[in-house]
C-alpha positions as a printed NumPy array, in Angstrom:
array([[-13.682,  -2.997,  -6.661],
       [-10.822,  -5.663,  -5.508],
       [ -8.947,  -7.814,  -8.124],
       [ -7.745, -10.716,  -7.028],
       [ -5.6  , -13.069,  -8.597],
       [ -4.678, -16.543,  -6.305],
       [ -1.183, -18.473,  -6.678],
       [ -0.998, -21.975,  -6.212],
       [ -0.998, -21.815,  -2.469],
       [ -4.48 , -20.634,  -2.684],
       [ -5.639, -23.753,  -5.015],
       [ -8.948, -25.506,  -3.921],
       [ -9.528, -23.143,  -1.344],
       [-13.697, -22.516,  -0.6  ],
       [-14.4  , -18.822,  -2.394],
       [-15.477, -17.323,   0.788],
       [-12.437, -18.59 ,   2.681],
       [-10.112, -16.878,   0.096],
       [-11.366, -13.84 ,  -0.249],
       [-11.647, -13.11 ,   3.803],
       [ -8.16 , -14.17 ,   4.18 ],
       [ -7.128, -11.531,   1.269],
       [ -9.195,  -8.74 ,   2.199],
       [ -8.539,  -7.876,   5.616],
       [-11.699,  -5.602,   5.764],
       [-13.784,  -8.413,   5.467],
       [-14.883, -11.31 ,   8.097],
       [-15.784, -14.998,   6.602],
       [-19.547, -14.106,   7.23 ],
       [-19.023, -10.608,   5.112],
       [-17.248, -12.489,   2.814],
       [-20.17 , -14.851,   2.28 ],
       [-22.761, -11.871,   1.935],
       [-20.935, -10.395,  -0.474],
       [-20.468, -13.708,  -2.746],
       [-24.6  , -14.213,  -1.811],
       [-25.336, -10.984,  -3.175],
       [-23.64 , -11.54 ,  -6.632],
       [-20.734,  -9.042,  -5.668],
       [-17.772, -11.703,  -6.684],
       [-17.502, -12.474, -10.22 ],
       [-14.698, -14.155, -12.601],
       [-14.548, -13.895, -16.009],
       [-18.03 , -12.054, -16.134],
       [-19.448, -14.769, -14.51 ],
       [-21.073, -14.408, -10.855],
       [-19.505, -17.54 ,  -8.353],
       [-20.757, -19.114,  -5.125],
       [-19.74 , -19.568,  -1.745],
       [-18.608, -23.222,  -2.494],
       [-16.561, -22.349,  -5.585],
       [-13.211, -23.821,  -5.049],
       [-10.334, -21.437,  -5.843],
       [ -8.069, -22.011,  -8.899],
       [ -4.593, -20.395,  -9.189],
       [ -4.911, -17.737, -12.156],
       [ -8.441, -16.918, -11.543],
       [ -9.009, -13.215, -11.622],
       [-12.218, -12.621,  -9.18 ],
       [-13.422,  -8.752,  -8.838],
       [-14.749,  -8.101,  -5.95 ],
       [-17.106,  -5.821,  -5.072],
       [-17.063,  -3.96 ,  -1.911],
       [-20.   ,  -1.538,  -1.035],
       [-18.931,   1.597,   0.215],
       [-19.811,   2.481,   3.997],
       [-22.639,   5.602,   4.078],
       [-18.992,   9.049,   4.808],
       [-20.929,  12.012,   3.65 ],
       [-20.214,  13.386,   0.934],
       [-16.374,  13.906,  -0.209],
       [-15.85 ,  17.463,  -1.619],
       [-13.336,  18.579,  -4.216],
       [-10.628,  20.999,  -1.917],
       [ -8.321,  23.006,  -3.714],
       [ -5.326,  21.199,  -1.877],
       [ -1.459,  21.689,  -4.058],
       [ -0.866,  18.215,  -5.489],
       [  3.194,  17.211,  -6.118],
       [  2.209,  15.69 ,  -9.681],
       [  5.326,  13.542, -11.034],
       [  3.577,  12.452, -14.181],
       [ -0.035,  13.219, -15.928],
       [ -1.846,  12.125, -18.935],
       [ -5.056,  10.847, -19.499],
       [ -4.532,   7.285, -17.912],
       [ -2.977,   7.878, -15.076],
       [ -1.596,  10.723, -12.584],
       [  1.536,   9.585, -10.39 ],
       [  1.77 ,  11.841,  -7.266],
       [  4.319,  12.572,  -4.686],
       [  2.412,  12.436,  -1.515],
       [  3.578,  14.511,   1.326],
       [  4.323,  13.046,   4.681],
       [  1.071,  13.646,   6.691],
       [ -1.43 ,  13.372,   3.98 ],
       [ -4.148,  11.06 ,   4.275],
       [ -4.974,   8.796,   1.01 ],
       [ -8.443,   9.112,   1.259],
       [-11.573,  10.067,   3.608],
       [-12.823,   7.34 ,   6.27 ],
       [-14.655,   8.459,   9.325],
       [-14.011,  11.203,  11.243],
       [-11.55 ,  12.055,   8.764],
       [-13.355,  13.517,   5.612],
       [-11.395,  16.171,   3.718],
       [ -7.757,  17.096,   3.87 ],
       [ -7.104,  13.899,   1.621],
       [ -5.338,  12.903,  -1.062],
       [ -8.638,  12.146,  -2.543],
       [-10.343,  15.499,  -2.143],
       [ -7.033,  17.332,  -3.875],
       [ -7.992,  14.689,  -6.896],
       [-11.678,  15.485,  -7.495],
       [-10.961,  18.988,  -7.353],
       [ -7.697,  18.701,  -9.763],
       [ -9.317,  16.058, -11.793],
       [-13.237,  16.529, -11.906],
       [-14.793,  13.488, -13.304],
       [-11.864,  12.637, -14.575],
       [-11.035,   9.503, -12.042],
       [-12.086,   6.426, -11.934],
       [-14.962,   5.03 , -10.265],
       [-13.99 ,   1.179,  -9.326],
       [-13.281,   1.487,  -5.633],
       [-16.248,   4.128,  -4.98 ],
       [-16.466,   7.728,  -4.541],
       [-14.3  ,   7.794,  -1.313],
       [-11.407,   6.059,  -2.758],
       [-12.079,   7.539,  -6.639],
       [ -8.581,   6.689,  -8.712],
       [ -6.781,   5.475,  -5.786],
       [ -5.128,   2.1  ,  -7.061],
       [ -3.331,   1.477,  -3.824],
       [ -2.32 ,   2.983,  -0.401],
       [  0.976,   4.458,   1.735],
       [  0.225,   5.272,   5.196],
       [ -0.618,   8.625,   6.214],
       [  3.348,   9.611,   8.053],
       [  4.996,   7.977,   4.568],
       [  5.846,  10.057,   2.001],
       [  6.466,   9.299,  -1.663],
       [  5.202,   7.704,  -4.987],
       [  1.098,   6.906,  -5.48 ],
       [ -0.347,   5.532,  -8.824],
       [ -3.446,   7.712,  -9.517],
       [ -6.197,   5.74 , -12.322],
       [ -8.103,   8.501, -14.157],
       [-10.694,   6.074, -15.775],
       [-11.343,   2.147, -15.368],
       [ -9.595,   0.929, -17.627],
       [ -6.2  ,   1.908, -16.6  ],
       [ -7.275,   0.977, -12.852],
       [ -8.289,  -2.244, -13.829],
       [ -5.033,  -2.952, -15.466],
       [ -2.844,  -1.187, -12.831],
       [ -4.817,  -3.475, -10.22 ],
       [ -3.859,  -6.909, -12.26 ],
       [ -0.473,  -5.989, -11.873],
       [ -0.461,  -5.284,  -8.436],
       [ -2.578,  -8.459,  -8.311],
       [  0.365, -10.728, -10.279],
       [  3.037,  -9.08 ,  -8.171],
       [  4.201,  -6.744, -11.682],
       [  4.46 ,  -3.218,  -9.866],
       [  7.333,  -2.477,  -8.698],
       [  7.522,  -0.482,  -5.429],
       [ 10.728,   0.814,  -3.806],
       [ 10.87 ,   2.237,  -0.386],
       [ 13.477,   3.75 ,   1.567],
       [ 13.377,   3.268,   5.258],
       [ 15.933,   5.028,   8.03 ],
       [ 16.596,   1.863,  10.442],
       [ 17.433,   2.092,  14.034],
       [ 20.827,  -0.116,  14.526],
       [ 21.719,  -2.946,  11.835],
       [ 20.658,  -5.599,   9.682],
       [ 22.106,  -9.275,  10.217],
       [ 22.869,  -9.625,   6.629],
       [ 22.986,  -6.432,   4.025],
       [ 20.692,  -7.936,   2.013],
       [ 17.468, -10.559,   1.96 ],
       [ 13.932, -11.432,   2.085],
       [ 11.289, -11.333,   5.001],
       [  8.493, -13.837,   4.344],
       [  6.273, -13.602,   7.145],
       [  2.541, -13.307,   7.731],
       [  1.013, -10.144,   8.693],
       [ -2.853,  -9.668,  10.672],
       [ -4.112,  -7.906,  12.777],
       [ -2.444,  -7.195,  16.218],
       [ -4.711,  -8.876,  18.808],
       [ -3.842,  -7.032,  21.491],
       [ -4.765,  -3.69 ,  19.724],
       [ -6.48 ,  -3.369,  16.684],
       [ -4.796,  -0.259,  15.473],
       [ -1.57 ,  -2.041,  14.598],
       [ -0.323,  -4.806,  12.55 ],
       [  1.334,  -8.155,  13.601],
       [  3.746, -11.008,  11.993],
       [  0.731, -14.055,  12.764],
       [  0.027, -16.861,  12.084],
       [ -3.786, -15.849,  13.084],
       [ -6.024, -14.769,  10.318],
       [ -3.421, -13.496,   8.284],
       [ -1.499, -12.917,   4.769],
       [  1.378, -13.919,   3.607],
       [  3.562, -10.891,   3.593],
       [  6.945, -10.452,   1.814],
       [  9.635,  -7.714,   2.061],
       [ 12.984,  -7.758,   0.124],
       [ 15.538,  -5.147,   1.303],
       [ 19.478,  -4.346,   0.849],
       [ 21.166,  -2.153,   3.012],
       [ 22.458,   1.414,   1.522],
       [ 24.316,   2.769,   4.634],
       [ 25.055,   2.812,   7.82 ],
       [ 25.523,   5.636,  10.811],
       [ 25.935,   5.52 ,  13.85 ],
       [ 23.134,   3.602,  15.422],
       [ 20.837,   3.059,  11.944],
       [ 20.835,   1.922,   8.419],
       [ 19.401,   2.841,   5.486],
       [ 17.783,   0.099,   3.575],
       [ 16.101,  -0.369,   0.119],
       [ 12.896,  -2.191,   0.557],
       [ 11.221,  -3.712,  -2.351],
       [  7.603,  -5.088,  -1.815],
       [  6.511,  -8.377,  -3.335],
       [  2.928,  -7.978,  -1.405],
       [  1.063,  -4.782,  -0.261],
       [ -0.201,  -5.531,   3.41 ],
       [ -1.164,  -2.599,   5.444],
       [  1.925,  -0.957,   7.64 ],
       [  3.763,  -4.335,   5.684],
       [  7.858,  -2.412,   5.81 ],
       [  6.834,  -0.94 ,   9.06 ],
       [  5.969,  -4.287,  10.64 ],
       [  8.622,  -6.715,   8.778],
       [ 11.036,  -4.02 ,   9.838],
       [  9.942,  -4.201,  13.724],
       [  9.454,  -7.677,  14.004],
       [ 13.449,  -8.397,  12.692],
       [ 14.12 ,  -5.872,  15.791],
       [ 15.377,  -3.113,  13.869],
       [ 11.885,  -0.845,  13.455],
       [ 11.957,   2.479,  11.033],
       [ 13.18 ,   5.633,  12.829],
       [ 10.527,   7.667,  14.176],
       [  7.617,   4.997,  13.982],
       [  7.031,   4.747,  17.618],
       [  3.663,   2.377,  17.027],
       [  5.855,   0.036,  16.209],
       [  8.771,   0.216,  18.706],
       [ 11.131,   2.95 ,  16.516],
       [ 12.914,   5.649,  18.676],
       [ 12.174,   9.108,  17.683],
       [ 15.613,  11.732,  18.329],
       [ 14.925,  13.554,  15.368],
       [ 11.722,  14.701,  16.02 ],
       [  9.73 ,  13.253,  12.949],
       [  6.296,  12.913,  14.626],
       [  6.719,   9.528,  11.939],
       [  8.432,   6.945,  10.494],
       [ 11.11 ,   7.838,   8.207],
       [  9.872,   6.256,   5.326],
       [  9.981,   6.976,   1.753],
       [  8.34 ,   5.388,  -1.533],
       [ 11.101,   6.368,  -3.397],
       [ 10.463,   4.031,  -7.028],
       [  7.741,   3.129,  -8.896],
       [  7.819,   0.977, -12.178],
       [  4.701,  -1.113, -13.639],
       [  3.329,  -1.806, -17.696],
       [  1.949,   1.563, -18.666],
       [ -1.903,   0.752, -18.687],
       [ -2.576,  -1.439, -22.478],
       [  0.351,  -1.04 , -23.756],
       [  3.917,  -3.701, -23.867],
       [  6.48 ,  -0.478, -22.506],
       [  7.395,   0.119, -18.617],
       [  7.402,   3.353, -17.373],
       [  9.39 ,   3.754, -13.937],
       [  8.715,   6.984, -11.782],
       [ 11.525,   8.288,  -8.978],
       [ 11.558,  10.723,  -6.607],
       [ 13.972,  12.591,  -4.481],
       [ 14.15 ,  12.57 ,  -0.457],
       [ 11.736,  15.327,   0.979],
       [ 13.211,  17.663,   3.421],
       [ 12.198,  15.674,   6.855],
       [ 14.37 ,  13.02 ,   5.286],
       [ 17.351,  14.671,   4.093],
       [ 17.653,  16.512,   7.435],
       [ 17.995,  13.456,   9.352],
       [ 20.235,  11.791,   6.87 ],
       [ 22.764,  15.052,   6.966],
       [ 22.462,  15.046,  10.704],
       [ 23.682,  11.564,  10.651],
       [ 26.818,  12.316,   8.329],
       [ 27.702,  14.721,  10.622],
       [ 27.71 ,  12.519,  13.132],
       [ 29.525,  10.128,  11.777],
       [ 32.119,  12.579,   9.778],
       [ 32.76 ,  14.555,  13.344]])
C-alpha cells in the first residue's frame, strides 16, 4: 500500500491525475483502474476517478503485486542498527538489492528479512516488498527503516508522506559546488531517451527537492551533506548530475570512476523520524563503510602530499 498525503499545489487536482503523477509506476489509465476497482480510499472511504484532490487528504493506495514467484527466506547476515518489535533499522551494504523484482529474486534485502524476521513484517506493500517502508538504490549503502507490523508502517509512511523523516546522505562529488550550501528544487521523470535512468523534466514528473552543504573539499571533489525533502527514485544521484557535479563513481549518470567503486559513492548516513505512536524522535547514524573511507583517505593523501 501507498500513502499519500497532497500539499496545496496538488489542490483540486482530478484523483486519477494525482495519483499517476505521484506514483511513477503507474500510467493515468492504471491509475484509473485502480481507483475503478475500489483500490484508493481516504478516511475508510472508497473515492472516484472525478474526486478532486484536497491538500491534507491521506489516500492509501493500493497497488496489486505483479505474479515474482515466490520470495524465500535466505539466511543472508543483516547489519541491524536497531530492533524491537516495531521496527528494525538496517545498515544496508553497498550492492544489496532492497527487494526481489524480475529476474532478480533472492539475494535481497527482503529475503535476509523473512528469514531473520518470520512473520514478523508487515504486510502493506505485499509479500515482495514485506516491511520495506522505503528504498536506497542497490550501489548505496547506509540507513533503511524496516516496519515489523502495520501499524508502525503505516505511521512511518505518514511521515515520509508529510515530509517528517529525516534522511541524511553523504555523497563524494566530482569538482565543486557554486555555493557551500542550498536547495535543488527541480522535477525528476523518467529519462526519455532511456528508461533506465532518471531526468530533471518538466514531462510527467515530480517535484523533487535536495538540500545539501558542503563538508570538504580535495582535489577535484567535495563532500556534501544531502538532506532529502522528497524521495524520488536515483533523486541525489540526479539533482547532483544535473548541477554538473555528479557523485563519484556513478557513471549512469555522468560521475568519473578512478577509484574503482563499480558505484556511486553514496552513503545514507542519518536517519531521524517519530518513533511509530509515540511523541519522542529517535535518530539512527552510521559510520562510513570501507569502500568509502578508502577513497576519502586516498584523497587526504592527495591533498596532504
Amino acid at each position: 500500500m501507498t500513502i499519500l498525503k497532497p500539499g496545496s499545489e496538488h489542490e483540486s487536482l482530478r484523483l486519477d491525475v494525482y495519483i499517476s503523477g505521484e506514483c511513477e509506476e503507474l500510467s493515468r489509465s492504471a491509475a484509473v483502474k485502480l481507483i475503478e476497482s475500489g483500490l484508493v480510499t481516504c478516511e475508510g472511504v472508497t473515492l472516484k476517478k472525478n474526486h478532486r484532490v484536497t491538500a491534507g487528504e491521506i489516500y492509501r493506495v493500493i497497488i496489486p503485486e505483479r505474479k515474482e514467484g515466490k520470495i524465500l527466506p535466505q539466511d543472508i547476515p543483516l547489519d541491524i542498527v536497531y530492533e524491537d518489535e516495531n521496527i528494525l533499522i538496517i545498515n544496508k551494504p553497498r550492492g544489496m538489492v532492497v527487494h526481489p523484482a524480475a529476474g532478480n529474486l533472492d539475494g535481497t534485502l527482503v529475503n535476509a528479512l523473512l528469514h531473520h524476521c518470520g512473520d514478523n513484517l508487515s504486510s502493506i506493500n505485499g509479500e515482495i516488498r514485506r516491511g520495506i517502508v522505503h528504498r536506497i538504490d542497490k550501489d548505496t549503502s547506509g540507513l533503511l527503516a524496516v516496519a515489523k507490523n502495520d501499524f508502525a508502517h503505516c505511521e512511518l509512511a505518514l511521515q515520509l508522506a508529510d515530509h517528517h523523516m529525516r534522511r541524511i546522505y553523504h555523497a563524494l562529488v566530482c569538482g565543486y559546488m557554486r555555493a557551500p550550501e542550498g536547495t535543488i528544487d527541480a522535477p525528476i521523470g523518467r529519462n526519455a531517451a532511456d528508461r533506465k535512468k532518471m531526468a530533471v523534466t518538466d514531462k510527467n514528473s515530480r517535484r523533487a527537492v535536495t538540500h545539501y552543504r558542503a563538508l570538504s573539499e580535495y582535489l577535484g571533489y567535495s563532500l556534501l551533506e544531502c538532506s532529502l525533502e522528497t524521495g524520488r527514485t536515483h533523486q541525489i544521484r540526479v539533482h547532483l548530475s544535473y548541477m554538473g557535479r555528479p557523485v563519484a563513481g556513478d557513471t549512469l549518470y555522468g560521475g568519473r570512476d578512478e577509484f574503482s567503486l563499480d558505484g556511486q559513492c553514496l552513503h545514507a548516513k542519518l536517519l531521524s523520524f517519530r518513533y511509530p505512536g509515540r511523541e519522542y524522535m529517535v535518530t539512527f547514524e552510521t559510520e562510513y563503510p570501507e569502500y568509502f573511507t578508502r577513497v576519502i583517505n586516498i584523497l587526504e593523501k592527495r591533498m596532504n602530499g
